[in-house]
PDB file of N, CA, C and O in Angstrom:
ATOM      1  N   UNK A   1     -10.760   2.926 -11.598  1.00  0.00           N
ATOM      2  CA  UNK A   1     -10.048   3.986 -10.923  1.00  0.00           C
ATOM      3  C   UNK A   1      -9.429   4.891 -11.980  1.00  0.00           C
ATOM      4  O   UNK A   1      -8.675   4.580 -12.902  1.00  0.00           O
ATOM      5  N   UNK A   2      -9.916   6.076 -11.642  1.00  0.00           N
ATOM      6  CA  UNK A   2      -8.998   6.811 -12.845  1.00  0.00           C
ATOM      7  C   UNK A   2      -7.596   8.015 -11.629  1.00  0.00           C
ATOM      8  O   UNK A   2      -7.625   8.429 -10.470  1.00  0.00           O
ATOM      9  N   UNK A   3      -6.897   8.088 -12.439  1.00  0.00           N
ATOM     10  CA  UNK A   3      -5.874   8.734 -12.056  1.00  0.00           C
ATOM     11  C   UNK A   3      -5.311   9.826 -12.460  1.00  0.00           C
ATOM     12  O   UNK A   3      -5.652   9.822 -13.643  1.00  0.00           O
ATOM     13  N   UNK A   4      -4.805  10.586 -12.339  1.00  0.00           N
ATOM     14  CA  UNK A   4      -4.190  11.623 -13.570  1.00  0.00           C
ATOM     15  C   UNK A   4      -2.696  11.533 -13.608  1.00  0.00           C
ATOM     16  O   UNK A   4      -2.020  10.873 -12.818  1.00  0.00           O
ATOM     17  N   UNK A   5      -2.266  12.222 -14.551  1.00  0.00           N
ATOM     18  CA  UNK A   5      -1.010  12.321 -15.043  1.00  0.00           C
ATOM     19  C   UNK A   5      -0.998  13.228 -15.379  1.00  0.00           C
ATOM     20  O   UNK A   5      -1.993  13.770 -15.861  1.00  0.00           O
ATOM     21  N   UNK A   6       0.753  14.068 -15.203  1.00  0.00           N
ATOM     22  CA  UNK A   6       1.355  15.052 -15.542  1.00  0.00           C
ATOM     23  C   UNK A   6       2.514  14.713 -16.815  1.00  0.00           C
ATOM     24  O   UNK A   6       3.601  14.207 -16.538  1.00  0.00           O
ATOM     25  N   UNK A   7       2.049  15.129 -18.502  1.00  0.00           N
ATOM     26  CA  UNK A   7       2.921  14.952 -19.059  1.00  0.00           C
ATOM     27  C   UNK A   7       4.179  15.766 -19.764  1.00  0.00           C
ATOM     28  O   UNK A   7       3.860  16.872 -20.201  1.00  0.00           O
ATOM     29  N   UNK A   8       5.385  15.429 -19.914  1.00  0.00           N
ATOM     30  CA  UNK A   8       6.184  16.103 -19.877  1.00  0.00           C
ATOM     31  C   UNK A   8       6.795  16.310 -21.618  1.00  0.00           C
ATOM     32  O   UNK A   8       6.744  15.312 -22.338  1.00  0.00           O
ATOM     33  N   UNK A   9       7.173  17.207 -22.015  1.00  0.00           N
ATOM     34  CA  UNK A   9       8.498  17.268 -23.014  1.00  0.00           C
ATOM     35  C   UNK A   9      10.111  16.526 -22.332  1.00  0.00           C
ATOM     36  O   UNK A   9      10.466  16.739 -21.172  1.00  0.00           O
ATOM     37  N   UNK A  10      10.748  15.844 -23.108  1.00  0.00           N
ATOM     38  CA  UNK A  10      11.963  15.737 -22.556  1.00  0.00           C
ATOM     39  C   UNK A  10      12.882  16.941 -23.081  1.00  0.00           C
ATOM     40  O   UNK A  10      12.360  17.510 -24.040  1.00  0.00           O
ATOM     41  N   UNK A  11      13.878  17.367 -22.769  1.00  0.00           N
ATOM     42  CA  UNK A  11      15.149  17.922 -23.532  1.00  0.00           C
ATOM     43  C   UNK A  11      15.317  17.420 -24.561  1.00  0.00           C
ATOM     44  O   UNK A  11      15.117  18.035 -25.609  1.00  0.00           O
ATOM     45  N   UNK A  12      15.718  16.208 -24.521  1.00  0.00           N
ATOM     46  CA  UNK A  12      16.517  15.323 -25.206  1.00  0.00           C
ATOM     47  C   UNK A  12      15.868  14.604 -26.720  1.00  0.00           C
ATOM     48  O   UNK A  12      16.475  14.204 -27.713  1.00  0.00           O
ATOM     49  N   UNK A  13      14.578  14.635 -26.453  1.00  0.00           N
ATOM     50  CA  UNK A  13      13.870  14.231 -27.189  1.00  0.00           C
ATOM     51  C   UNK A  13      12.524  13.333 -26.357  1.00  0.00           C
ATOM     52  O   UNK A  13      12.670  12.789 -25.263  1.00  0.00           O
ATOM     53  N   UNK A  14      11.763  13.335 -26.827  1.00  0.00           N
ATOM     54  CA  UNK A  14      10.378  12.425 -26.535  1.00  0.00           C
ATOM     55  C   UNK A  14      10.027  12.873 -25.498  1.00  0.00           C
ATOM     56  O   UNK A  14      10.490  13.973 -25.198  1.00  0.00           O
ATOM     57  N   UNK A  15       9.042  12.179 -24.513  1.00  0.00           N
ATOM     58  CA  UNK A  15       8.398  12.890 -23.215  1.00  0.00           C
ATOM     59  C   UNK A  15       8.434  11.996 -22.300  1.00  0.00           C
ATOM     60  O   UNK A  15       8.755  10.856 -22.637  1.00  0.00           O
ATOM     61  N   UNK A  16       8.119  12.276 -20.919  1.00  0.00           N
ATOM     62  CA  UNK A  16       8.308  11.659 -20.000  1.00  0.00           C
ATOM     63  C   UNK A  16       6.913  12.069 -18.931  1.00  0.00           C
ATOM     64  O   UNK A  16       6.846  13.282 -18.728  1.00  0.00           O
ATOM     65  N   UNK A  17       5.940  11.330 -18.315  1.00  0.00           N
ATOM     66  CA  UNK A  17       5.617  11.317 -17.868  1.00  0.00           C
ATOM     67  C   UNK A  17       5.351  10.608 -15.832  1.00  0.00           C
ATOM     68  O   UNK A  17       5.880   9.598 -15.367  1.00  0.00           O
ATOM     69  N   UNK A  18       4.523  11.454 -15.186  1.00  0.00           N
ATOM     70  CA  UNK A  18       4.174  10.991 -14.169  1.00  0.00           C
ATOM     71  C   UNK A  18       2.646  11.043 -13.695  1.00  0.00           C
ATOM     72  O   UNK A  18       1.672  11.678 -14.098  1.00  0.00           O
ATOM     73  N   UNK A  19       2.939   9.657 -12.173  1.00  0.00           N
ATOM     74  CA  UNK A  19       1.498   9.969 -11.462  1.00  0.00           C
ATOM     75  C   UNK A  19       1.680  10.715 -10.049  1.00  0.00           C
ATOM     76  O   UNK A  19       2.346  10.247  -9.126  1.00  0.00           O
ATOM     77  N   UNK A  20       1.182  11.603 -10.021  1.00  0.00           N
ATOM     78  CA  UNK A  20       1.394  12.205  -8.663  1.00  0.00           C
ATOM     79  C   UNK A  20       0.883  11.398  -7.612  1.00  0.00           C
ATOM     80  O   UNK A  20       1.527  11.276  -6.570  1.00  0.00           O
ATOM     81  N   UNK A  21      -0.081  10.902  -7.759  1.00  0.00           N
ATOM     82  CA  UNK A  21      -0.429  10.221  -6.342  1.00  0.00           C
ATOM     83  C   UNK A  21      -0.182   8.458  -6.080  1.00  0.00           C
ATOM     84  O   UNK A  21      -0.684   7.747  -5.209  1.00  0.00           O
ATOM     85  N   UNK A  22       0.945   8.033  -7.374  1.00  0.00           N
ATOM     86  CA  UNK A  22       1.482   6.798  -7.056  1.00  0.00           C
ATOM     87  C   UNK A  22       2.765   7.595  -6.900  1.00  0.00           C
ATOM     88  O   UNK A  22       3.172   8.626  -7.435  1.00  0.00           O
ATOM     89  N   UNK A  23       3.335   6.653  -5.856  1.00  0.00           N
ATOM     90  CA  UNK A  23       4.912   6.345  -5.196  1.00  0.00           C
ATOM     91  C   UNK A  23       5.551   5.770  -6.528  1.00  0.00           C
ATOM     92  O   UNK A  23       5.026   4.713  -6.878  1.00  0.00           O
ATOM     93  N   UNK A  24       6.296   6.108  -7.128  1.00  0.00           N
ATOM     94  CA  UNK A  24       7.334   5.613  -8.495  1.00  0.00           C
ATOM     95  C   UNK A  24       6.606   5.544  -9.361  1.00  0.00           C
ATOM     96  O   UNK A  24       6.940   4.611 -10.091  1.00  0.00           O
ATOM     97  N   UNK A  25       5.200   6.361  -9.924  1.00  0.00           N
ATOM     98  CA  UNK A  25       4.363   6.176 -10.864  1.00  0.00           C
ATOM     99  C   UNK A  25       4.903   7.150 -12.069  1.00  0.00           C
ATOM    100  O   UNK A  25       4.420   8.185 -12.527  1.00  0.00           O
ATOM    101  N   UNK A  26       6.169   6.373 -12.427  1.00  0.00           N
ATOM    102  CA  UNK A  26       6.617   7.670 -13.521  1.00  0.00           C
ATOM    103  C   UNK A  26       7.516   6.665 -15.105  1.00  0.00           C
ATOM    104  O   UNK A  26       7.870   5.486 -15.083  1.00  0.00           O
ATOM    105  N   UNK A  27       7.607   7.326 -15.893  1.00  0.00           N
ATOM    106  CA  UNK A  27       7.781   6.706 -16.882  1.00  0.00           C
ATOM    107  C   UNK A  27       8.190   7.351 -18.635  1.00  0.00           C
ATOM    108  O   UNK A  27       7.940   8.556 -18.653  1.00  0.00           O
ATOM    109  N   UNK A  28       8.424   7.135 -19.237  1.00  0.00           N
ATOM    110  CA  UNK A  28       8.565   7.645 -20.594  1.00  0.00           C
ATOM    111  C   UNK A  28       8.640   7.111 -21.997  1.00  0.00           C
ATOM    112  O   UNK A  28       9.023   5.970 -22.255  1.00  0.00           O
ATOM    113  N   UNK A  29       8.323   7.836 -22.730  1.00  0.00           N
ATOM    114  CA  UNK A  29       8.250   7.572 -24.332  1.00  0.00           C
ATOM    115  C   UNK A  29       8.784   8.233 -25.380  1.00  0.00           C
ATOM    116  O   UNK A  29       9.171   9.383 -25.169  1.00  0.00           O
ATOM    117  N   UNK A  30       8.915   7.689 -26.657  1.00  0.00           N
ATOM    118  CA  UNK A  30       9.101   8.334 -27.751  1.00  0.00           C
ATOM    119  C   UNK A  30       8.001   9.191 -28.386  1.00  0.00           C
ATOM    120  O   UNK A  30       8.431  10.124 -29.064  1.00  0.00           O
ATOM    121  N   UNK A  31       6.739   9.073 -28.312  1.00  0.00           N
ATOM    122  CA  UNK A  31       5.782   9.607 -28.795  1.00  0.00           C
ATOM    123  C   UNK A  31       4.625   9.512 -27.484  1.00  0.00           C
ATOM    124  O   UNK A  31       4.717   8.658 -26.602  1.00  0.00           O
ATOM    125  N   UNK A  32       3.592  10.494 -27.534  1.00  0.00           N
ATOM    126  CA  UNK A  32       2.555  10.686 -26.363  1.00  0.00           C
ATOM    127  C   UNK A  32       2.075   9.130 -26.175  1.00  0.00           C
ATOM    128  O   UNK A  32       2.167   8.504 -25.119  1.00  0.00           O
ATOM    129  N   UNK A  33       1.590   8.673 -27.302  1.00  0.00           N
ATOM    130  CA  UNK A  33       0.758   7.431 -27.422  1.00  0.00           C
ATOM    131  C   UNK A  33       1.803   6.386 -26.680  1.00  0.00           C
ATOM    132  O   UNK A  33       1.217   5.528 -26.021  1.00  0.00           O
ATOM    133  N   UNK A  34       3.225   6.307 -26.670  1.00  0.00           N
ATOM    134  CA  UNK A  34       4.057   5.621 -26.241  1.00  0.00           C
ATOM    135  C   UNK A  34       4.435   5.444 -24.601  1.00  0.00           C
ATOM    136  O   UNK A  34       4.969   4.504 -24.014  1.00  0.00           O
ATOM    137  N   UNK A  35       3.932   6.746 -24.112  1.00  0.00           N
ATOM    138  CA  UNK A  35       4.149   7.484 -22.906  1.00  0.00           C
ATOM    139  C   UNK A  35       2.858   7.081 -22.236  1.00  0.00           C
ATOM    140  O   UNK A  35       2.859   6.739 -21.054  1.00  0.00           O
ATOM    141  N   UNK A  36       1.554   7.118 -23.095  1.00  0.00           N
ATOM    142  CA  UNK A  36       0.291   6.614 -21.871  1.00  0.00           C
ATOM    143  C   UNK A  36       0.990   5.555 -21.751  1.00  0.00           C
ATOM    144  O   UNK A  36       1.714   5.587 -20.756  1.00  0.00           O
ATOM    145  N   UNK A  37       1.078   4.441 -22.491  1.00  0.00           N
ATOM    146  CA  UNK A  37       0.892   2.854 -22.071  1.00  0.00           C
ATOM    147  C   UNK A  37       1.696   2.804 -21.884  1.00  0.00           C
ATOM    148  O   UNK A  37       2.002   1.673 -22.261  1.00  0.00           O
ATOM    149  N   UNK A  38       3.078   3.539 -21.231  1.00  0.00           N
ATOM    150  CA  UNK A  38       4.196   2.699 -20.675  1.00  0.00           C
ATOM    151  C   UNK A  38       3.429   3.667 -18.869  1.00  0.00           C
ATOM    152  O   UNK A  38       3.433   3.228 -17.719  1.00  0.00           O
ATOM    153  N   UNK A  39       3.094   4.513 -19.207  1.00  0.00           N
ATOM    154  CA  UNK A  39       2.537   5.001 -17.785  1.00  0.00           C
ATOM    155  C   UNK A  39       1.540   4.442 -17.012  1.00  0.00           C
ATOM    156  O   UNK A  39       1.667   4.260 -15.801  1.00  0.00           O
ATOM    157  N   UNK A  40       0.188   4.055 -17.882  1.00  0.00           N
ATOM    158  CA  UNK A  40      -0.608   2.903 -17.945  1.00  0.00           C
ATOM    159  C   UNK A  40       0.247   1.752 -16.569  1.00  0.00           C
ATOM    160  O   UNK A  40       0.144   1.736 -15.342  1.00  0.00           O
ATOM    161  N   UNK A  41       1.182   0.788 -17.707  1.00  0.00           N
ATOM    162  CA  UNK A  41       1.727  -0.485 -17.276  1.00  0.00           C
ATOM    163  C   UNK A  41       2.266   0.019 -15.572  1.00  0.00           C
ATOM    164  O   UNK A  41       1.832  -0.479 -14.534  1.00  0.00           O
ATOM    165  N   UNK A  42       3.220   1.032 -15.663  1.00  0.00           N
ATOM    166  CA  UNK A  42       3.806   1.492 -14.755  1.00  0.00           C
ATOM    167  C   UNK A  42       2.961   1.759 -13.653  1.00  0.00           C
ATOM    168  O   UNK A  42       3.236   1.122 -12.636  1.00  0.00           O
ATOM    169  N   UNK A  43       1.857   2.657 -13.586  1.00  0.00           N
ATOM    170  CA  UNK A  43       1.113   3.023 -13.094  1.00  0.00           C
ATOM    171  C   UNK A  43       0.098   1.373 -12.297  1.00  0.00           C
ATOM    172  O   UNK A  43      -0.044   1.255 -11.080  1.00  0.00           O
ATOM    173  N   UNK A  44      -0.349   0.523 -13.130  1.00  0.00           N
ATOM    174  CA  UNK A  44      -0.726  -0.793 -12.665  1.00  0.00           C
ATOM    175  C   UNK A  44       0.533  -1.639 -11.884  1.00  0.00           C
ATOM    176  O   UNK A  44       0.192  -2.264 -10.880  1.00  0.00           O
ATOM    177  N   UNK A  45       1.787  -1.688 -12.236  1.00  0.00           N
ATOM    178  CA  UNK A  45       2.549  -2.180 -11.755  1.00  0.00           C
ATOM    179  C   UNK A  45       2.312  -1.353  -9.834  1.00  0.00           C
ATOM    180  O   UNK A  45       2.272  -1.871  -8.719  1.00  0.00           O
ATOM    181  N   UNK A  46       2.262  -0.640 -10.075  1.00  0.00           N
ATOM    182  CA  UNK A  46       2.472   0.241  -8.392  1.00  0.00           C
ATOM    183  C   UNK A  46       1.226   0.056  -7.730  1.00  0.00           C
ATOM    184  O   UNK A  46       1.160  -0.262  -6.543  1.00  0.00           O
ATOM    185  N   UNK A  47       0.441   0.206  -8.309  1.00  0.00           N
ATOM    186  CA  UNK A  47      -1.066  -0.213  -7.628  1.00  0.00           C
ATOM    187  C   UNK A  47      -1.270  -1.671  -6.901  1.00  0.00           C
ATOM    188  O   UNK A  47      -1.771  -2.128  -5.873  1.00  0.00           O
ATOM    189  N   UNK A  48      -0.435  -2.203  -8.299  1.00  0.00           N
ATOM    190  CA  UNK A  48      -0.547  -3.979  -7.531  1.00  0.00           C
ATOM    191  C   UNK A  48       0.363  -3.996  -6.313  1.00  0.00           C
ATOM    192  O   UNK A  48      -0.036  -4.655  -5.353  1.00  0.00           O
ATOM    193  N   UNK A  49       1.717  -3.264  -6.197  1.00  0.00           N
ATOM    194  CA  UNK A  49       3.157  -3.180  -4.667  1.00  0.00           C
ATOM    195  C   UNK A  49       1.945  -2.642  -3.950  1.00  0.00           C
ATOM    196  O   UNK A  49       1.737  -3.354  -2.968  1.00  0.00           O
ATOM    197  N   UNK A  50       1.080  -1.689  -4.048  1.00  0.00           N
ATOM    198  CA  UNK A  50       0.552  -1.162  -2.894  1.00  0.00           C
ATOM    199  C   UNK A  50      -0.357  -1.832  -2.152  1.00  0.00           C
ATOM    200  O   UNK A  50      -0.352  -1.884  -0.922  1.00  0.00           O
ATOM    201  N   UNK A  51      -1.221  -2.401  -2.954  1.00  0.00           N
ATOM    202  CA  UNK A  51      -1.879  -3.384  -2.828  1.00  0.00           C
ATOM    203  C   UNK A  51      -1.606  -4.889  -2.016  1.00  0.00           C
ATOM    204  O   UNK A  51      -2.325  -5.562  -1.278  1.00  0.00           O
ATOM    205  N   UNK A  52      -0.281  -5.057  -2.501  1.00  0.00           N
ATOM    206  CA  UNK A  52      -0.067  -6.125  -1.751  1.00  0.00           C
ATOM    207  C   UNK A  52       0.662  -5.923   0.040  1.00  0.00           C
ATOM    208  O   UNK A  52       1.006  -6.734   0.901  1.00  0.00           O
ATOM    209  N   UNK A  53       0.636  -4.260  -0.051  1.00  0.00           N
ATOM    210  CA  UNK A  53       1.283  -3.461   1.056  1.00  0.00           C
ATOM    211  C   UNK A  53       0.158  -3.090   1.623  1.00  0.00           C
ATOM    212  O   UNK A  53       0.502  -2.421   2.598  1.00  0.00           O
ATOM    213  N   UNK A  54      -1.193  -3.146   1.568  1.00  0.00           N
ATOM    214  CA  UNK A  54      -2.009  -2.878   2.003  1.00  0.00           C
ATOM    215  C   UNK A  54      -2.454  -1.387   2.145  1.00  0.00           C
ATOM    216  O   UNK A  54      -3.389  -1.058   2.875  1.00  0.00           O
ATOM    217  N   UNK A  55      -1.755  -0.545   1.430  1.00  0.00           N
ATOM    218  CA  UNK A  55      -1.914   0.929   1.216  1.00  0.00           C
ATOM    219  C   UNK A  55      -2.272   1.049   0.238  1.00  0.00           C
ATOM    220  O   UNK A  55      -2.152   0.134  -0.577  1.00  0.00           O
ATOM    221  N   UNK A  56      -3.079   2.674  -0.196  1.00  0.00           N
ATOM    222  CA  UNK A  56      -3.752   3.001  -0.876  1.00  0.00           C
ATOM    223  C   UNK A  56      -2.934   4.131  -1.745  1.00  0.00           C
ATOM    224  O   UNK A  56      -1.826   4.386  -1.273  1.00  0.00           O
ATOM    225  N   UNK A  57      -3.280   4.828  -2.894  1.00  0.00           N
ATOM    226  CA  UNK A  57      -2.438   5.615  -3.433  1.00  0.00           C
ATOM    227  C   UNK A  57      -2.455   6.937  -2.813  1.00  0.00           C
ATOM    228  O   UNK A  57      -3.182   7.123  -1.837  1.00  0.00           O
ATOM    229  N   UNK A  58      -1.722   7.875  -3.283  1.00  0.00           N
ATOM    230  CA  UNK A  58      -1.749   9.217  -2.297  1.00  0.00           C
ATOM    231  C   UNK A  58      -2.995   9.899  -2.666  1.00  0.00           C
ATOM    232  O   UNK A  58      -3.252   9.850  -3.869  1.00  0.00           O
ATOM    233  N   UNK A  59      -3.778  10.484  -1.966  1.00  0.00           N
ATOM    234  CA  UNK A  59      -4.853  11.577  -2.057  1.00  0.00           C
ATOM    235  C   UNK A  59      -4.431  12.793  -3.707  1.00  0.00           C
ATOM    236  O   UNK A  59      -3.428  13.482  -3.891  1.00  0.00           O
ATOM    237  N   UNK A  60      -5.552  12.626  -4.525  1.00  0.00           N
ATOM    238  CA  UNK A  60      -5.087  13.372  -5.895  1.00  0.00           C
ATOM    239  C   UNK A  60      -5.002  14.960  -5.939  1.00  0.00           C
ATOM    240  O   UNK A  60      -5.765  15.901  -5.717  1.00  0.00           O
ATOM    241  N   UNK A  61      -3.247  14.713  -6.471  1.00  0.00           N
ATOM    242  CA  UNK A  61      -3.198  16.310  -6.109  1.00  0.00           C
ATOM    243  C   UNK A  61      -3.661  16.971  -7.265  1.00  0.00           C
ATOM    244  O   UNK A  61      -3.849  16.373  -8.325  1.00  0.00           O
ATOM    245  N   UNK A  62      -3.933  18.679  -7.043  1.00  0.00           N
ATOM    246  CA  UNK A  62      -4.890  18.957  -7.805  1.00  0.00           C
ATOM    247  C   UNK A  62      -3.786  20.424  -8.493  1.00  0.00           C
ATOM    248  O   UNK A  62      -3.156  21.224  -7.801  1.00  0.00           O
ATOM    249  N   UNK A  63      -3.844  20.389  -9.673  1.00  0.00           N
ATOM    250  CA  UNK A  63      -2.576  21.151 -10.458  1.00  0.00           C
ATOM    251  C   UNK A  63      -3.493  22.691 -10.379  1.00  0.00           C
ATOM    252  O   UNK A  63      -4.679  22.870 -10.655  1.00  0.00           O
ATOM    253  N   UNK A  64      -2.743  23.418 -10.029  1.00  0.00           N
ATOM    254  CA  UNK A  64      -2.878  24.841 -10.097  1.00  0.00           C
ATOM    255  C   UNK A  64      -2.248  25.986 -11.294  1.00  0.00           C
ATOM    256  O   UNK A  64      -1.607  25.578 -12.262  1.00  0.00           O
ATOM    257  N   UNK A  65      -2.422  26.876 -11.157  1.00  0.00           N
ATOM    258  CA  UNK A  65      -1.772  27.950 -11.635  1.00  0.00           C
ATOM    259  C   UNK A  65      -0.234  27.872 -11.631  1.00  0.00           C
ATOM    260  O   UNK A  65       0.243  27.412 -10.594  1.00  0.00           O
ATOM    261  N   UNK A  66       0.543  28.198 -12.496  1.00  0.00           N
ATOM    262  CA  UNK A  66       1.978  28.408 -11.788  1.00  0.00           C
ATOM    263  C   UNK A  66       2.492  29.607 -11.175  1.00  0.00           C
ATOM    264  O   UNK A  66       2.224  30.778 -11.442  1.00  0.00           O
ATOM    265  N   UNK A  67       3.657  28.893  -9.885  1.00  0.00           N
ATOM    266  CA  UNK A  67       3.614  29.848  -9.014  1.00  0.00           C
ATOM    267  C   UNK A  67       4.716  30.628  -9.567  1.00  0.00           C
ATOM    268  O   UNK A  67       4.611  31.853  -9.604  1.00  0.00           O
ATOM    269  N   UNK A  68       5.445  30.219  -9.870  1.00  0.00           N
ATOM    270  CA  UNK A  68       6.380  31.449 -10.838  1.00  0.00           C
ATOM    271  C   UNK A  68       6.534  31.754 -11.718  1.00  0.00           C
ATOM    272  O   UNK A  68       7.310  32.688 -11.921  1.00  0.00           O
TER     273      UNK A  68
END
């Protein structure tokens, strides 16, 4: 299953990422490489709650243009 992710800059320092079409599929790092595999883990962690909930992840949303 592949998924996508939206990754972020923090303010503060390092980045923070998400999955749009997991429920709490979000997460962060000190460096990009730090940020897949904690998104990765995160991202498997929610698959397995859904899974055992018998639901599926949300339909993949698809990133556009920005609107402002």
């Amino acid at each position: 299953m592949t998924l996508k992710a939206i990754l972020h800059k923090a303010e503060d320092g390092g980045f923070w990422g998400e999955v749009p079409s997991l429920p709490g599929g979000y997460s962060q790092g000190e460096t990009i490489v730090e940020l897949q595999a904690n998104l990765r883990e995160a991202a498997q962690g929610c698959l397995a709650v859904l899974q055992e909930e018998g639901r599926s992840p949300e339909p993949e949303v698809e990133i556009t243009e920005p609107i402002l």
